[in-house]
C-alpha positions, 0 to 999 in steps of 0.5 A, a space after each residue: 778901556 784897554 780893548 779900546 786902546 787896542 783897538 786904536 793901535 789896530 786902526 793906526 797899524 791899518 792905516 800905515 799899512 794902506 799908506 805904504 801900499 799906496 805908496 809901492 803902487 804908484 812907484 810900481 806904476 810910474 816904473 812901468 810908465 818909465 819902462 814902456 815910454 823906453 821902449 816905444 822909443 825904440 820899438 816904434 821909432 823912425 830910425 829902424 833901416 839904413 841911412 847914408 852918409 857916404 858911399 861908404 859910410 852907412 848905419 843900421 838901426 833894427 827894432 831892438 836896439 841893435 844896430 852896426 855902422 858900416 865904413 868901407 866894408 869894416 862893421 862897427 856893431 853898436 846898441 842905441 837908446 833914444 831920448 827924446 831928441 838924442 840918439 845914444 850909440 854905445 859900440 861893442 868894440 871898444 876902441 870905438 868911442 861911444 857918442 851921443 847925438 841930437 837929431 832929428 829925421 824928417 822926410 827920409 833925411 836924418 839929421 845928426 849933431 854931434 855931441 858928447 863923443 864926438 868931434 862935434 858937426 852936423 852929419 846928413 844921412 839919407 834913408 836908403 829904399 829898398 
């Protein structure tokens, strides 16, 4: 009789035990997810080069996240994540405010609406050829 209660708790503990692999498993999984969806955001988008505002306003997007915005000859450096259709620019320099903007890129023309940061407005980069 007691071998067998034993026995009961064992298979309880076994199947607790499984449950809470299961569990870590798929947390495991869907951060993976999480992480590779993030960085094909950025390792394989569209924006990596140079767009023109002006002449003499550009930005520089490369494939790691890094990037600078250029006014005149001063050069404002900059790191950016993309999410789905927003483009988040977060300046090493402080003085500069971090901003946030919808775009959208088609054909070699970026198109940016300003959100949280900035003035707001639409901005009209073209792709520079090299």
């Amino acid at each position: 009789m007691q071998n067998k209660k034993k026995h009961k708790q064992t298979f309880k503990i076994i199947i607790i035990l499984l449950i809470i692999i299961m569990i870590a498993v798929g947390i495991t999984i869907a951060i993976i997810n999480n992480n590779d969806n993030n960085s094909t955001n950025i390792e394989n988008n569209t924006l990596i080069g140079t767009f023109i505002y002006n002449e003499n306003v550009k930005y520089e997007f490369d494939n790691n996240g890094k990037g600078a915005m250029y006014d005149n000859e001063t050069k404002y450096e900059y790191s950016y994540t993309i999410n789905e259709n927003k483009l988040i620019l977060d300046f090493e320099n402080e003085a500069v405010h971090d901003a946030t903007y919808r775009f959208e890129l088609e054909n070699g023309t970026l198109t940016l609406n300003g959100e949280e940061g900035t003035m707001g407005g639409k901005y009209i980069l073209e792709k520079e050829s090299k």
